[in-house]
N, C-alpha and C positions, 0 to 999 in steps of 0.2 A: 384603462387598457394597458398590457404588459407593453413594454419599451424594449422593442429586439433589441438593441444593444445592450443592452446589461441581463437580459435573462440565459445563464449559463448551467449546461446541460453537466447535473455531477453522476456521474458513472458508477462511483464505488460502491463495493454491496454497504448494508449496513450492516452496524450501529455506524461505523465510518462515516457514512454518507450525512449524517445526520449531523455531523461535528461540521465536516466542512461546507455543509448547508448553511447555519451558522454564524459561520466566519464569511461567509460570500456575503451576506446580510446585512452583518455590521457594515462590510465594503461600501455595500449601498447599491447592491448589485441584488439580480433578482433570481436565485437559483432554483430548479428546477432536478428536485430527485427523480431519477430512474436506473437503478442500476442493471449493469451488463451483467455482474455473477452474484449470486448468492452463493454463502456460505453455508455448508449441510458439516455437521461431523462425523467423521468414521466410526461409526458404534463396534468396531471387534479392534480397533487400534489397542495393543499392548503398551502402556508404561509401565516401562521398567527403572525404578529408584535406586537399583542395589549399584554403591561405589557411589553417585554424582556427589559432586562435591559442587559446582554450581552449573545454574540454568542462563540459558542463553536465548533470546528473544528475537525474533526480526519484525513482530508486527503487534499489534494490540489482540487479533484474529489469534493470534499462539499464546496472549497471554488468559484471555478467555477460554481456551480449547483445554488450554490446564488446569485452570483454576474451579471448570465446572468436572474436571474426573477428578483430581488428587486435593486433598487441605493441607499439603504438606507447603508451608511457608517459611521452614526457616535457611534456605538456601538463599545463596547470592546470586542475586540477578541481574544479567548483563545484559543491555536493549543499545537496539538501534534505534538513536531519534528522541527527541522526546516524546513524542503522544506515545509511542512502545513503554515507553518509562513511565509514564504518570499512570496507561493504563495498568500494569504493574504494582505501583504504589497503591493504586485505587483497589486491587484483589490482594490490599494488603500483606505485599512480600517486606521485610523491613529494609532490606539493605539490596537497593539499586540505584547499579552504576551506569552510568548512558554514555554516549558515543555518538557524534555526529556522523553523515557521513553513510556508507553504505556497508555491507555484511565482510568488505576486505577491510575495512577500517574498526570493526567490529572483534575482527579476528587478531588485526594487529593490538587491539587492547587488551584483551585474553592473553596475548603471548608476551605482553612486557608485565603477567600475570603470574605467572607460570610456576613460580617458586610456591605460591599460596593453593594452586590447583592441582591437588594433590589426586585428584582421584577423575570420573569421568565430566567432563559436560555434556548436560544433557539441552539438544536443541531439538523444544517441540514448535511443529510449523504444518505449512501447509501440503498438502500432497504432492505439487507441484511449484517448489517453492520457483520465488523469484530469483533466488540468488545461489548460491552456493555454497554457505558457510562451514558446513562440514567438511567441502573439501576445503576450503582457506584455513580451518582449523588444525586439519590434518597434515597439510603441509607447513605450518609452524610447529609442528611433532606433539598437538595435545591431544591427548582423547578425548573420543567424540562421541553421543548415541543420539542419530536421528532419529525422531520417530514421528512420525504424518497421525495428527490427529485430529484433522479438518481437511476438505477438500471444496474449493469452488467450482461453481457449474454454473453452466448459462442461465440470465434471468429472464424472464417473457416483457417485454414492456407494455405497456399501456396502447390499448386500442388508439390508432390514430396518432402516434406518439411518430413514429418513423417521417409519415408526411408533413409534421411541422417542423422538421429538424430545419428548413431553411429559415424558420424564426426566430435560430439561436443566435447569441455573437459566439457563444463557442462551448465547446466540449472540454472537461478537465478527467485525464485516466490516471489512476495510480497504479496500475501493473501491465507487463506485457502480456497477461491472458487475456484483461481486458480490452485490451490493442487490436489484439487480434479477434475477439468477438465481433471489433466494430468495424476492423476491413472486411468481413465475412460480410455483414450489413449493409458497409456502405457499396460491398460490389454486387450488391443486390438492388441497391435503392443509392443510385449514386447522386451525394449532396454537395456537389463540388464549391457552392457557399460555406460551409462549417470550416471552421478554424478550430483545432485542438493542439490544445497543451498538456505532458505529460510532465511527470512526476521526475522523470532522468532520460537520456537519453536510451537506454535498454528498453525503456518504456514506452517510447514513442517510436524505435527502430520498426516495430510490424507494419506501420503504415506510412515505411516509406516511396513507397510505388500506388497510392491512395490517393487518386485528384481530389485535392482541399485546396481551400480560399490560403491555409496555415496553417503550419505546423512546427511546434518548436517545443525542447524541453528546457527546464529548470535548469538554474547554473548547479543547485545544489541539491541531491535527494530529499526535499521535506516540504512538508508544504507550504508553510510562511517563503518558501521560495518558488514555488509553484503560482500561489497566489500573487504575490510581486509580479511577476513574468505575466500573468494575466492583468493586470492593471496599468501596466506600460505598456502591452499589446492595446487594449482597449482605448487607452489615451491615445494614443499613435493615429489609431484606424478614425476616433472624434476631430483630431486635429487635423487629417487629411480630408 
């Protein structure tokens, strides 16, 4: 029989989900896929190549959305995080650079850049992205070309999946659209047992008016520190 304290509800659409499913494992922890969005692509999104001189990343979701329209690889590629980076490395771009930290940290590296980016950056993402990197780009004075080549949308869960949510120890989101799917839900099916941990504080900011057992974010945008934050949650609440 599953051991409510360790079985944790992971949220993110996939292939994501499927990483940090994984990693909860090795934990010793007992995770539980269902995600709140899935990821569909924009089939009439325009890329347009002319000018960039390098590409700029916020997610593994951007580096997939590009690398299944264009094969153009030999552009420098500048990610947020490592999993943005490795997935990156892994759709074999050859020179990528990463950045801890979030899309303002991101931007600050681009712009102690600046002399080698001679032409546009191009940042492909989500339709609704999480952050704002174009404008933080823009306001270090580089050019910039958005372009939304994926968008996510609500996912259906699992028949029966809502009324077991009080046999979770907790729930893990990585974005504020999935935030906000799940105060829509829980002010539908209120679990005021459920403890969830977000990804940053922007993250978890949707359900701050949301009766939970807990709620807290990451000290640092990624998720070896999302997961930390869960495993000293988890010890805390055994040792009480």
């Amino acid at each position: 029989m599953a051991d409510a304290r360790k079985r944790i509800w992971v949220t993110r659409a996939s292939p994501g989900a499927e990483a940090t499913a994984a990693r909860l494992t090795a934990l010793g922890l007992q995770p539980v896929v269902a995600p709140l969005l899935q990821v569909r692509p924009i089939a009439d999104a325009r890329l347009d190549l002319t000018d960039v001189c390098a590409i700029a990343f916020t997610s593994a979701n951007g580096v997939r959305a590009f690398a299944e329209r264009a094969p153009e690889r030999g552009f420098k590629v500048f990610a947020v995080g490592a999993a943005t980076a490795e997935a990156a490395r892994k759709a074999r771009f050859s020179t990528v650079l990463s950045t801890d930290g979030d899309v303002a940290a991101l931007a600050r590296a681009l712009a102690s850049r600046r002399r080698e980016l001679t032409g546009v950056i191009l940042h492909p993402g989500a339709a609704e992205p999480a952050g704002d990197l174009a404008g933080e780009l823009e306001a270090q004075g580089l050019a910039v070309r958005a372009v939304a080549l994926y968008e996510t949308v609500e996912a259906p869960l699992p028949e029966g999946f809502v009324e077991a949510l009080p046999g979770f120890a907790a729930a893990l989101l990585h974005s504020p659209k999935a935030a906000r799917v799940l105060k829509d839900l829980l002010k539908a099916h209120p679990t005021p047992s459920l403890k969830v941990f977000g990804l940053s504080k922007a993250v978890i900011r949707p359900l701050q008016r949301t009766e939970l057992a807990e709620r807290a974010a990451a000290p640092e945008p990624n998720e070896p520190a999302l997961l930390a934050l869960l495993q000293r949650r988890l010890a805390a609440s055994d040792a009480a």
